[in-house]
N, C-alpha and C positions, 0 to 999 in steps of 0.2 A: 270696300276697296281701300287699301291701303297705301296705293300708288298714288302720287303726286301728279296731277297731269293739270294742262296750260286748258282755258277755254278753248271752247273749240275744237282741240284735239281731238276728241273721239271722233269727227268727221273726217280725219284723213288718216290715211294709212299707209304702213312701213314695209317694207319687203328685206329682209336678208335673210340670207343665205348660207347656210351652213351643214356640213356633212353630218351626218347623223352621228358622230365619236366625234368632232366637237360640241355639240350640241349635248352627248351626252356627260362630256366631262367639266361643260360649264352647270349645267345642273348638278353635279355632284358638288362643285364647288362652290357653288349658291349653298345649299344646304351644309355643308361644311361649314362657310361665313353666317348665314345665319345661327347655327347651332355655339357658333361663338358669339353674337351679341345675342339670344337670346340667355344666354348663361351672365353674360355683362348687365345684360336690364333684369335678371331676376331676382338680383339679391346674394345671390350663393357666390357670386365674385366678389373680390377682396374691393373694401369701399373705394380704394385709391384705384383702383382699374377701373371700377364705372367711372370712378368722376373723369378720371384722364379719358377716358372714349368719351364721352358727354361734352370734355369740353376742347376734344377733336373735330365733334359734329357742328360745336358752336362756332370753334375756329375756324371753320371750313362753311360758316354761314349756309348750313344744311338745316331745309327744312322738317328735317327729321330727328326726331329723340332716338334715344336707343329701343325702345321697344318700336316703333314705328319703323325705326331701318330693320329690325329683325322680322317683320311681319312684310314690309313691302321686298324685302332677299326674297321669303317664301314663297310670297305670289307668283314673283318673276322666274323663280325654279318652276313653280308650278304650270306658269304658263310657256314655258320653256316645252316642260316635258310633253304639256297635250299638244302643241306645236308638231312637235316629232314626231309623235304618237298620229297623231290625223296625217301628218308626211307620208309615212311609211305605212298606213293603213292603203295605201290606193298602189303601194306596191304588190302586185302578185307571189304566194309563194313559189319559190324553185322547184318543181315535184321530183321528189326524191329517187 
């Protein structure tokens, strides 16, 4: 697991609440933002754009590097979408 979480945390738990077209267009954009720092932490971007995100993430006293925020984006698209997905499985189809 990629995600930063406080002790104790895993014993409580969050509720919100979102329509399944926001939910689906914040996962698009989780994946969008990771797909830009994953291209930032891989090498293939220009050295001056890692360092400057690197030392956005330092500035911003993140305890995340760029490969780390790219990997914990994915998870949270990830746990985004089964979120939805388990939602909208306990909806009934409309029979056509």
């Amino acid at each position: 697991m990629t995600l930063i979480s406080r002790p104790g945390s895993h014993e409580q738990a969050a509720w919100a609440v979102l329509d399944a077209g926001h939910a689906r267009d914040i996962a698009l954009m989780l994946g969008d933002a990771r797909a830009v720092l994953d291209w930032l932490a891989s090498g293939d971007a220009p050295p001056s754009a890692a360092r400057q995100a690197a030392a956005v993430l330092g500035d911003a006293d993140s305890p995340y590097d760029l490969p780390g925020l790219a990997s914990a984006v994915g998870e949270t698209a990830d746990r985004l979408r089964l979120a939805a997905r388990d939602a909208l499985a306990h909806i009934p189809e409309i029979p056509s």
